[in-house]
C-alpha positions, 0 to 999 in steps of 0.5 A: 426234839420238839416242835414249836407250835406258834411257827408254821407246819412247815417250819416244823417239818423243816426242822425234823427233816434237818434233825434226821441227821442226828436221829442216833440222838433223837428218841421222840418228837414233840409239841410245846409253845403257845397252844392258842389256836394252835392244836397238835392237828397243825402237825400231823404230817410231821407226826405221820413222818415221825411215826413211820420213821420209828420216833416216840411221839408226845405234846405239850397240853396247857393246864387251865386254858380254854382249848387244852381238853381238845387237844388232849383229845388229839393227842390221846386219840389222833396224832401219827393217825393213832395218838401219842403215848406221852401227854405233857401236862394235860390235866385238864383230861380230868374234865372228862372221865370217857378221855381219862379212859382212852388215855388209860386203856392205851397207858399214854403217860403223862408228864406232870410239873406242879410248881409250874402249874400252882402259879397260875391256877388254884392250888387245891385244884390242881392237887385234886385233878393229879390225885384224880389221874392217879387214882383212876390208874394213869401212869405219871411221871412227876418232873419239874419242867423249867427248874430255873425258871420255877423258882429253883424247883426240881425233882425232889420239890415237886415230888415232895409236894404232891405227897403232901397235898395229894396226900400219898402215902409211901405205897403211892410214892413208889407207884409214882416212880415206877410208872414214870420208869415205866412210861420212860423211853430209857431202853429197856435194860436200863428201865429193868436196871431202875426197877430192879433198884426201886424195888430194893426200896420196898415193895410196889403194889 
């Protein structure tokens, strides 16, 4: 489930509270919209609520923007009292190597789309700020955001682009995938189930 940021807190906690009737379909709460003037602080409360009432917690974070590294902050470090453990987006982390730090120590994953991002950002920037998170040991898990909208790119296309413009080779490739495995909210019978599978592709350094 996920909260929109550019309506009012109250609104937000309007709608988790309404949702609780559907929380056997609900694994985690999350952030997204318009970021302006709008950091993840703005929710706390419904974070604290969702926190002690057993959800996932995570948010969105704008690449390129003029605020997003302070928000990353929040929620790495703050949200739910003690920060999430999923980052959307987020590459702006890279602009500071003590958050890269605190989002590995505590294994906060982070979800990453770059079709989405090389639209509006420079291309070789964004290929180095995902290489930078890999290789400073941060879990990702590469999706690709709003296929339809992205001109028709999933899965496989961002996939397929990371490894040639980050330049991973096949070892790295199937780093990438178990960590999105890892940091996924699958039970964990399932997420055995996946690596047991990704581990018949050949082995994970």
């Amino acid at each position: 489930m996920c909260l929109l940021r550019d309506e009012p807190a109250q609104s937000g906690m309007e709608h988790y509270l309404a949702a609780l009737n559907y929380r056997d379909m609900i694994v985690g709460i999350g952030l997204d919209s318009n970021e302006d003037q709008r950091p993840p602080s703005l929710f706390e409360e419904v974070f604290v609520r969702a926190r002690a009432d057993g959800f996932r917690l995570t948010a969105h974070c704008d690449v390129g923007k003029a605020y997003p590294l302070e928000n990353v902050q929040q929620v790495a470090s703050s949200i739910g009292q003690t920060g999430a453990e999923r980052i959307d987006h987020g590459l702006n982390a890279t602009d500071s190597p003590e958050l890269m730090r605190l989002i590995c120590e505590k294994g906060i994953g982070m979800t990453v789309c770059p079709w989405s991002y090389i639209r509006h950002q420079p291309f070789d920037e964004v290929f180095d700020r995902i290489r930078t998170l890999f290789d400073v040991g941060i879990k990702i898990a590469i999706g690709s955001d709003d296929p339809t909208f992205m001109e028709d790119t999933w899965i496989h296309e961002n996939l397929l682009l990371v490894q040639r413009f980050c330049e991973f080779d096949n070892a790295d490739m199937l780093r990438l995938a178990r960590d999105a495995i890892d940091i996924c909210w699958a039970p964990a019978e399932v997420k055995k189930d996946m690596l047991d599978e990704l581990g018949r592709v050949g082995p994970i350094s």
